[in-house]
C-alpha positions in Angstrom: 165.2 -115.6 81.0 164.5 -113.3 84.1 167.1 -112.3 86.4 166.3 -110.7 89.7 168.6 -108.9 91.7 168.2 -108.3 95.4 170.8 -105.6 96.3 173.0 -106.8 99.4 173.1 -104.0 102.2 169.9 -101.8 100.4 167.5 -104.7 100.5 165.8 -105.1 103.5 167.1 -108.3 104.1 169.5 -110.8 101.9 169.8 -114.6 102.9 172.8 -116.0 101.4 173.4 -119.9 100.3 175.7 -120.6 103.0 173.0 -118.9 105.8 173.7 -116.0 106.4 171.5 -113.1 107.1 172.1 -109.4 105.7 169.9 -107.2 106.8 169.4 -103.4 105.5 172.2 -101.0 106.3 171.1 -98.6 108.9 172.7 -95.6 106.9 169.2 -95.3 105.4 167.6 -94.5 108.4 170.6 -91.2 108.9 169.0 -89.2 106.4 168.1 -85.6 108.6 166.6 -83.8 105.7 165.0 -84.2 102.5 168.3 -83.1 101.1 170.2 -85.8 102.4 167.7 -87.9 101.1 168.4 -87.3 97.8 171.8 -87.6 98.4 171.3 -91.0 99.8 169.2 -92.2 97.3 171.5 -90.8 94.4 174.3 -93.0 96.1 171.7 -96.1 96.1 171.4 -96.2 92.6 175.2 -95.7 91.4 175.7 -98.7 93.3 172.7 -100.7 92.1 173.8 -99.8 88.6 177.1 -101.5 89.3 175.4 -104.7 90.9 173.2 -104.7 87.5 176.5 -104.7 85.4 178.4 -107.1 88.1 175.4 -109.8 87.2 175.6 -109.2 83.3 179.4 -109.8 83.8 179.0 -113.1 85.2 175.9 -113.8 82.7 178.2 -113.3 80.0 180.8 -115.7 81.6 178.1 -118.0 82.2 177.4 -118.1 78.6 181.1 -118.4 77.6 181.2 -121.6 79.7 182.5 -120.8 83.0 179.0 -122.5 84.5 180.3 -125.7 86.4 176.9 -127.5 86.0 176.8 -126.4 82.3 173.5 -125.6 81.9 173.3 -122.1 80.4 176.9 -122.4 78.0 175.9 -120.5 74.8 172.6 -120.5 75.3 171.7 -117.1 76.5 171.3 -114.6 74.3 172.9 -111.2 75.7 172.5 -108.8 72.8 169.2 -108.5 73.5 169.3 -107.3 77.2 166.5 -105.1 78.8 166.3 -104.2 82.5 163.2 -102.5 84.5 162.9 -102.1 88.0 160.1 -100.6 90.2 160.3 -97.4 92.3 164.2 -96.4 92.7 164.5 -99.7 91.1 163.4 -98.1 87.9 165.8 -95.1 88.5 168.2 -97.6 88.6 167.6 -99.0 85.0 167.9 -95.8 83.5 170.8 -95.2 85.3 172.2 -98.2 83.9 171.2 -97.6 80.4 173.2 -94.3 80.4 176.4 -96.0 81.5 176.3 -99.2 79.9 175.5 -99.7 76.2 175.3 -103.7 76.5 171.7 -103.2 77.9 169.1 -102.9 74.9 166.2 -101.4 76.7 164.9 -100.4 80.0 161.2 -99.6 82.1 160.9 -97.7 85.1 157.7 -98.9 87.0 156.6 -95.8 89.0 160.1 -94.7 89.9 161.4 -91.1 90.2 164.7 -89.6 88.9 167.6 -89.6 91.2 170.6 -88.0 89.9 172.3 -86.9 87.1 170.6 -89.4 84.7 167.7 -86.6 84.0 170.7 -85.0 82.1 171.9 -88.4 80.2 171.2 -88.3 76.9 170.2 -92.4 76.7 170.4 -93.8 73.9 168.0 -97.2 74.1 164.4 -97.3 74.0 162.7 -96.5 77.4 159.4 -96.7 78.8 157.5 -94.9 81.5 154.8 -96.4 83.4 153.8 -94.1 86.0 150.6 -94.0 88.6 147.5 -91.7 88.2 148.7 -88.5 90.2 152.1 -88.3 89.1 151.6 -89.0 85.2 149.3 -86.4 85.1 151.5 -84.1 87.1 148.9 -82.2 89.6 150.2 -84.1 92.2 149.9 -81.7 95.7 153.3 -83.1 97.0 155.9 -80.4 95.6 158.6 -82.8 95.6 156.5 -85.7 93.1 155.9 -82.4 90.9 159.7 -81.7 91.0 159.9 -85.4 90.0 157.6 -84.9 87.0 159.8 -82.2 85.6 163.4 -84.4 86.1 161.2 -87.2 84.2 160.1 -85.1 81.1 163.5 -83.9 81.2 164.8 -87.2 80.9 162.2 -87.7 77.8 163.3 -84.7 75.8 166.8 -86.0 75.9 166.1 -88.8 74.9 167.9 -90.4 71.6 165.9 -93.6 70.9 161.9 -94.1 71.4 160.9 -93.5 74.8 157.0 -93.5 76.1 154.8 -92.7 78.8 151.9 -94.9 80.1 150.2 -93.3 83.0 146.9 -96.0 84.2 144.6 -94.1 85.8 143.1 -95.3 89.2 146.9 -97.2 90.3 148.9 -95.5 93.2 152.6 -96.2 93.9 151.5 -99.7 95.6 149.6 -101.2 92.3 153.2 -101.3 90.7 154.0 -104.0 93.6 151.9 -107.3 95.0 150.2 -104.5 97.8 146.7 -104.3 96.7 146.3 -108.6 95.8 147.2 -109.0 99.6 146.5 -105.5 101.3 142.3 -107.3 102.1 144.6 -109.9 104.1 146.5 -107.2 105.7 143.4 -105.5 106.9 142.1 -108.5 108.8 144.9 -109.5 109.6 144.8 -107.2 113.0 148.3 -105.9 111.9 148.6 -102.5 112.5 149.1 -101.1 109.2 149.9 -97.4 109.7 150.5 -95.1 107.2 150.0 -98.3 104.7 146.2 -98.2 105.5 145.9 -94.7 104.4 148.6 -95.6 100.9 146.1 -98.2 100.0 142.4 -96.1 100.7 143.1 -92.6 99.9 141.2 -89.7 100.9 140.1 -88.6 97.7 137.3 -88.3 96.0 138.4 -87.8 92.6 140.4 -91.0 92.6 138.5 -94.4 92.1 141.1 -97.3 92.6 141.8 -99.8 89.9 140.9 -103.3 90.3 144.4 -104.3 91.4 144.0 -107.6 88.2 143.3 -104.9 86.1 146.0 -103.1 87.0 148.5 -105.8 86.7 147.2 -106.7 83.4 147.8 -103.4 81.9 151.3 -103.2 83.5 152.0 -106.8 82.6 150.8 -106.2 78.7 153.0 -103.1 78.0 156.1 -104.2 79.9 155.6 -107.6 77.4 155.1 -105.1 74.1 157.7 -102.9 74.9 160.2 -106.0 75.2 158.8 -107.9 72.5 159.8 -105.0 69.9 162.2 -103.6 71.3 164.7 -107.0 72.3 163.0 -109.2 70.1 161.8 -106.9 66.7 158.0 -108.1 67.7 155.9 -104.7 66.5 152.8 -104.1 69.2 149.8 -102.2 67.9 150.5 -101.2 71.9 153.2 -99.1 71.2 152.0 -97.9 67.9 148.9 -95.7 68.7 148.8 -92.4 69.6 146.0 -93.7 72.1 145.4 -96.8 74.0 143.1 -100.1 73.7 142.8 -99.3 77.6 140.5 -96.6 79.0 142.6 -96.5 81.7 145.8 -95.4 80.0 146.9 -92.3 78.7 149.1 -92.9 76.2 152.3 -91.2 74.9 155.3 -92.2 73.0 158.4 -90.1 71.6 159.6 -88.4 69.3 157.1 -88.8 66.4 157.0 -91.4 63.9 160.3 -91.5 61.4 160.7 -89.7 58.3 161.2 -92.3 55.0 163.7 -91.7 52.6 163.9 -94.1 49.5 166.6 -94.9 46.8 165.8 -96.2 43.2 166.0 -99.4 40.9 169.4 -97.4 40.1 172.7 -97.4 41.8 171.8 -94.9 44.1 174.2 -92.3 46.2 172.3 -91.6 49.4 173.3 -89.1 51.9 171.8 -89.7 55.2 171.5 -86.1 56.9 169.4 -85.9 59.8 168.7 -88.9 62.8 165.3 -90.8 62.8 165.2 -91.6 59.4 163.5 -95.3 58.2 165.8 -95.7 54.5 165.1 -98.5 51.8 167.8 -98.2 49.3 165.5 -100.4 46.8 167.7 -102.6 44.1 171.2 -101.7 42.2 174.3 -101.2 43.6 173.7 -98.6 46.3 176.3 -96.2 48.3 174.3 -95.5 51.8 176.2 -92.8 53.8 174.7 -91.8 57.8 178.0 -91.4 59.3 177.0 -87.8 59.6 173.6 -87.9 60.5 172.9 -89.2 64.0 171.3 -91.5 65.6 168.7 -94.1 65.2 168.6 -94.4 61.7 167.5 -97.7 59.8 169.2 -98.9 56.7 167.5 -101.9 54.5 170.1 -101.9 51.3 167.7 -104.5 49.5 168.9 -106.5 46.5 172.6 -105.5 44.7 175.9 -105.3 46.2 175.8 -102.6 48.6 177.8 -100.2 50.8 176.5 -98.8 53.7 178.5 -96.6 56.5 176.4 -96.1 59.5 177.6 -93.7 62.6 176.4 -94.3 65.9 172.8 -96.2 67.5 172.0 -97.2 63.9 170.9 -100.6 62.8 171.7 -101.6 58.8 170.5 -104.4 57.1 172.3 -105.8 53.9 169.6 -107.9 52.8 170.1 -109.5 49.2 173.9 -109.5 48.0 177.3 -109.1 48.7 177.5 -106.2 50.7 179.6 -104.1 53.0 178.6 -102.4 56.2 181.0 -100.5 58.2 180.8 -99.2 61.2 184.4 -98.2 62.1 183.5 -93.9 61.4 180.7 -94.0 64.2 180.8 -94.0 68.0 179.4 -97.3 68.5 176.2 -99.2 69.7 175.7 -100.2 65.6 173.9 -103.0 64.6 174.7 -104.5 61.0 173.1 -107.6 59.7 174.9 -109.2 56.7 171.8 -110.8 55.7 171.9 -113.3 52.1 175.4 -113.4 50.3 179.1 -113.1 51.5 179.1 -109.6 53.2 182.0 -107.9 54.6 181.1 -106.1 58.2 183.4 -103.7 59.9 182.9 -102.5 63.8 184.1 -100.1 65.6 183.7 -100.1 69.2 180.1 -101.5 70.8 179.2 -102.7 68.2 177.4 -105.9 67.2 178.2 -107.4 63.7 175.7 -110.7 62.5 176.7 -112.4 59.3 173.3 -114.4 58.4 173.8 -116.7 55.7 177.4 -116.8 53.3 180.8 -116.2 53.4 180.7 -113.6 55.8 184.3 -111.5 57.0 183.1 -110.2 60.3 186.1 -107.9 61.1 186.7 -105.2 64.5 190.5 -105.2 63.9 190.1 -101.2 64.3 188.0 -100.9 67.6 186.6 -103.2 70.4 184.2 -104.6 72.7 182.1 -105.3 70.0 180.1 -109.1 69.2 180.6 -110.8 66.2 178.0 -113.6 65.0 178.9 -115.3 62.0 175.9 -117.3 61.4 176.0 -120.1 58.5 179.2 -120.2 56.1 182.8 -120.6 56.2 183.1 -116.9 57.2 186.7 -115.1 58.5 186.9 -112.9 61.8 189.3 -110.1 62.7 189.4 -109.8 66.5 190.9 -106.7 67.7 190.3 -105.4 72.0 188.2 -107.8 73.8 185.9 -108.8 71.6 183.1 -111.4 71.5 183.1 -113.9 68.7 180.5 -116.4 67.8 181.1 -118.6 64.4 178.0 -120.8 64.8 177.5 -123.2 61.8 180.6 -123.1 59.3 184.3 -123.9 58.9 185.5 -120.2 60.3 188.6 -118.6 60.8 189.3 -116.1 63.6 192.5 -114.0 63.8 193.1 -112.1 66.7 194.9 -108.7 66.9 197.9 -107.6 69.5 195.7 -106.3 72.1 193.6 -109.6 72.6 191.6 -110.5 75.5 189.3 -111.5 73.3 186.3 -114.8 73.9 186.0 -117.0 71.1 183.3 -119.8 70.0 184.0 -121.7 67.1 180.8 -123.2 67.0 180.1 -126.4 64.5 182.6 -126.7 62.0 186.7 -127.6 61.8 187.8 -123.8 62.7 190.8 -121.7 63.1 192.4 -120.2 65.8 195.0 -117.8 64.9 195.9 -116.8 68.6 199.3 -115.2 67.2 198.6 -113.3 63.7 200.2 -110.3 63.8 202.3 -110.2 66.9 202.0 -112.0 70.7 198.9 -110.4 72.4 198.9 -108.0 75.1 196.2 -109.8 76.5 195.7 -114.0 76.9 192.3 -115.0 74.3 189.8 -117.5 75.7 188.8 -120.6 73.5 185.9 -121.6 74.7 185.2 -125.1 72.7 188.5 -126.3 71.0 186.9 -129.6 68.8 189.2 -132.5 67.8 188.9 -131.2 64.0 189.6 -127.6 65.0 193.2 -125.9 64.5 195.2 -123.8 66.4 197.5 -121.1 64.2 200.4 -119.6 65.4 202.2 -117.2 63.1 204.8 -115.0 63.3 207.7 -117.4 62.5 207.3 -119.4 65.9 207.8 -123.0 65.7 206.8 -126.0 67.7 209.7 -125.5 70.3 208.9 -122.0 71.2 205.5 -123.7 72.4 204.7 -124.5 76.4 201.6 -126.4 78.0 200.2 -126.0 81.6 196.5 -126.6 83.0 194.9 -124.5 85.6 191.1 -125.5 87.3 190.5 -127.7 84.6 191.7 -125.4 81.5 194.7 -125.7 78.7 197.0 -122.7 78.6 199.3 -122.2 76.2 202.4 -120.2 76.2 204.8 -119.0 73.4 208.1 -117.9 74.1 206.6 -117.1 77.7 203.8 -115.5 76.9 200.4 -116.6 77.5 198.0 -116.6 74.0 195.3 -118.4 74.6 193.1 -120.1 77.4 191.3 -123.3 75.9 188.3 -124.0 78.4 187.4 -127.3 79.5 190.3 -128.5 77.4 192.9 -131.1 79.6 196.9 -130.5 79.2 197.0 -133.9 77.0 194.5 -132.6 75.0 196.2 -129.3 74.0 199.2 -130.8 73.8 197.9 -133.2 71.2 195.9 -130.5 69.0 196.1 -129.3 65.7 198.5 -126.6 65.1 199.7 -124.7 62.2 202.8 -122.2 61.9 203.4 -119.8 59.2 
């Protein structure tokens, strides 16, 4: 799925569905220097980064089934997130990616800099794709050469894979529809301005791209990039140190990972530097990376392992009963239980998948993180906010005193323990309470300290007062006829 954003007051015009017409704030036009400029722009994308995590927001509501017409409800897959824009548009997505960890990847298409961002150390993959003058940095304009420098600055502070695809022959207008309709333009007896001169430089030294070509290229590494990056597709694109495409120079950050490997023993490996590719190898394996950075990959193999991972790491269990935790780190882990009934700790940001077994997905000790259980009859520990998915499998989720967590139980006769270890701070969403499904209430409350009300269409239930639990799409008569347990 693509999502486009058209940014109300910075777009040049907005039509909304009940008709009316925003046009472009004339702020834009107040700029007295190149200073201010700057300024301006800097502004621009801060708020364009907040529209981008506005939309994800309501994406993620979407998907938890507040879509009246029903049509996306747990269908949309927003662990794999990328964003890319073009021009400040692509300033924009690496603005967002240093603010908000929920977004995977991002591309800037021929975008400079604006801000601070040159000084975030991002850690998701990001790509470059940049026009002839300005990737090769000899531009004459001392302000695109000034731009160069913020974007190599960017790339050396980089904490994930990042890469630089300059096409030769493409100006800033071959990142946009420009040169498929500038022929029209030209006969069209507009007077084109300044736009005549973008599109037919002066130059000698520069021969202009066929504008298909051009979109190809940019079409086939904006689809590699995504593929591997949201997907785990590998591109022989992204691989090379050179490109399949005369037109491209090529160059990708930092260099390749260093391989460490364990034995057919039970092995004790200490993970001490980032950008490490590990394959613990069979026996019962103890696989420590707390300490060592970032972007580290973990395949534990066969036995019942332990892995502790720190922060941007991904770990994958594999064959066994094994344990990943990822409550020492500072978030943005990935741990994949894999085969067997594996225990899988968060901490906060993180993302926990089960695969197949018995899975206990727990995030009692941070928050914000998603939990997939995948197939079995697996347990969940919810702690702040968290996102919890059961899928296929008679689960159990138990939700800690902070709550405001979003649950799907998924297929299967589940249990919801909305009061486990004290009334939540926050209510918990339900998001598709099934006839055979079972709501627990602990604690020592009984039947009578239970209350029922419906709001827009949703059950709310109340104990002693205090809201637990929202059950969506669920009528009062329904909740009031559920499945409850006390202990």
């Amino acid at each position: 799925m693509v999502v486009a954003i058209n940014h109300t007051y910075d777009s040049t015009v907005n039509t909304f569905p009940d008709g009316r017409v925003i046009p472009q704030s004339s702020i834009f036009n107040q700029a007295k220097n190149q200073s201010e400029l700057i300024e301006l722009l800097d502004r621009s994308v801060s708020i364009r980064a907040k529209d981008a995590q506005f939309v994800l927001n309501e994406l993620e509501k979407i998907d938890a089934g507040n879509d009246p017409r029903g049509l996306f409800k747990e269908k949309l897959n927003l662990d794999r997130v990328g964003i890319y824009g073009y021009s400040l548009g692509g300033a924009t997505a690496a603005k967002v990616l240093s603010i908000d960890p929920r977004f995977q990847a991002g591309i800037n298409l021929d975008g400079g800099l604006i801000g601070d961002v040159a000084e975030a150390k991002v850690s998701q993959p990001f790509m470059f794709l940049n026009n002839e003058v300005f990737g090769k940095g000899n531009s004459p304009n001392a302000e695109l050469r000034k731009f160069n420098q913020i974007q190599q600055s960017f790339v050396n502070n980089l904490q994930n894979k990042g890469y630089e695809v300059t096409i030769l022959g493409t100006d800033h207008s071959n990142f946009n529809d420009l040169p498929f309709i500038f022929s029209r333009l030209v006969n069209s007896g507009i007077e084109l301005g300044n736009l005549n001169q973008l599109l037919n430089p002066n130059n000698n030294d520069f021969k202009p791209i066929d504008p298909q070509r051009g979109a190809q290229i940019i079409n086939d590494y904006t689809t590699a990039f995504f593929d591997q990056h949201l997907k785990n597709q590998e591109s022989s694109l992204l691989a090379d140190t050179s490109s399949p495409y005369p037109e491209v120079i090529f160059q990708s950050y930092p260099n390749p990972p260093e391989l460490q490997f364990g034995t057919v023993n039970a092995d004790v490996l200490e993970i001490d530097s980032p950008e490490k590719l590990v394959f613990a190898g069979s026996g019962k394996d103890i696989i420590d990376s707390s300490n060592s950075g970032e972007n580290n990959r973990t395949y534990a193999g066969s036995g019942n392992d332990e892995i502790v991972t720190g922060k941007s790491q991904r770990a994958f269990g594999e064959i066994g009963d094994d344990t990943i935790d990822s409550s020492a780190g500072v978030g943005s882990n990935r741990s994949y239980g894999g085969d067997g009934n594996d225990e899988l700790i968060a901490g906060n940001n993180d993302r926990l998948f089960g695969g197949n077994g018995n899975d206990t997905l727990d995030s009692s000790l941070g928050g914000n993180n998603r939990l997939y259980g995948g197939v079995g009859n697996d347990l969940f520990f919810l702690g702040n906010r968290d996102r919890a998915i059961g899928a296929l499998g008679d689960d159990r989720f138990f939700v800690g005193v902070s709550g405001g967590n979003t649950i799907t139980g998924g297929r299967g006769a589940d249990r919801f323990w909305v009061v486990a270890s004290g009334l939540p701070q926050n209510s918990n969403t339900i998001t598709d309470l099934e006839v055979s499904d079972v709501i627990g209430i602990g604690g020592g409350y009984t039947r009578a300290d239970l209350s029922f009300r419906e709001v827009n269409g949703n059950g709310i239930l109340t104990v002693v007062g205090v809201d637990v639990a929202t059950f969506r799409g669920v009528t009062l008569t329904e909740l009031q006829n559920a499945n409850f347990a006390f202990a």
